[in-house]
N, C-alpha and C positions, 0 to 999 in steps of 0.2 A: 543636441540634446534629445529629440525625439529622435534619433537613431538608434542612440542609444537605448535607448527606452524600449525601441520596437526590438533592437538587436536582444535584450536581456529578455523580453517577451518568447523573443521565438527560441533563445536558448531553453528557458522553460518550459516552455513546448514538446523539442526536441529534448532531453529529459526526461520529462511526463511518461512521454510517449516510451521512449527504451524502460525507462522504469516497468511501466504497464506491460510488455513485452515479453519481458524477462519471467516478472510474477505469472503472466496468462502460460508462460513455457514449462516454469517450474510446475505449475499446477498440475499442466498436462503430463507431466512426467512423472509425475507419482499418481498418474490414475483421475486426479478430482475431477480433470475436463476431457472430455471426448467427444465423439462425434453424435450419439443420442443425447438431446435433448429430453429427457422425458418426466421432468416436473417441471410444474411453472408455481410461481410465488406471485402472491397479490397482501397487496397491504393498503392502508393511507398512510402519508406520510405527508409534510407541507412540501408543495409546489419550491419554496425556496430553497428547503435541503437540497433537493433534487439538481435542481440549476445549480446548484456552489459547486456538490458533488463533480456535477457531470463539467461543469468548468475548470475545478481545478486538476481533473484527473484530463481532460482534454480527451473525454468522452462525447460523442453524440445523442447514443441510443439508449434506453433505461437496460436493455440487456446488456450491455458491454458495462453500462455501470455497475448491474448484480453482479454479475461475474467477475468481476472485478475487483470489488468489493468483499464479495463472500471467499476470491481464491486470496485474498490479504488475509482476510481473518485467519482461514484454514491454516494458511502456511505460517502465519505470527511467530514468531521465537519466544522460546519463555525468559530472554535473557535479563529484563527488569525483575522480576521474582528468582530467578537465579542469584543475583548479585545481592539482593537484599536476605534474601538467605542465606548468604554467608558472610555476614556482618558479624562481626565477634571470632572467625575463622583465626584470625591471626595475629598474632602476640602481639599487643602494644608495644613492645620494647625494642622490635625488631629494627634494626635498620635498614631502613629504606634508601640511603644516600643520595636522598636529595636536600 
């Protein structure tokens, strides 16, 4: 049983991680991330956002979390507002054959 447990742990892990990967590549590919750094962002925020944050993305540093985080936002899809606007698109009548 805790094999298993640890085994599902590190699969999510290993996920997290290609997830994160993927998004930080995408980002860099349309320009968002590059090699200058040159702002920085300062806020408060509670101590336990931060830790869940940086836990469940299997982050370490507050910079790999913004980045991380702000190249999510940036890249978001608009596909829930897509699909709720086009509610009514299409005949009731239609068949669907299911």
């Amino acid at each position: 049983m805790v094999a298993q447990i640890r085994s599902a742990e590190e699969n999510e892990e290993r996920v997290a991680l290609t997830r994160n990967k993927l998004v930080l590549e995408q980002a860099r590919a349309v320009g968002l991330l590059g090699a200058a750094k040159n702002t920085r962002l300062s806020g408060r925020v509670p101590s336990e956002l931060i830790d869940a944050a940086k836990k469940r993305a299997h982050v370490t540093s507050d910079t790999e979390l913004l980045e991380l985080a702000l190249s999510r936002l940036a890249l978001e899809d608009d596909f829930g507002a897509r699909l709720v606007g086009r509610k009514g698109s299409i005949p009731a009548d239609i068949d669907l054959g299911i």
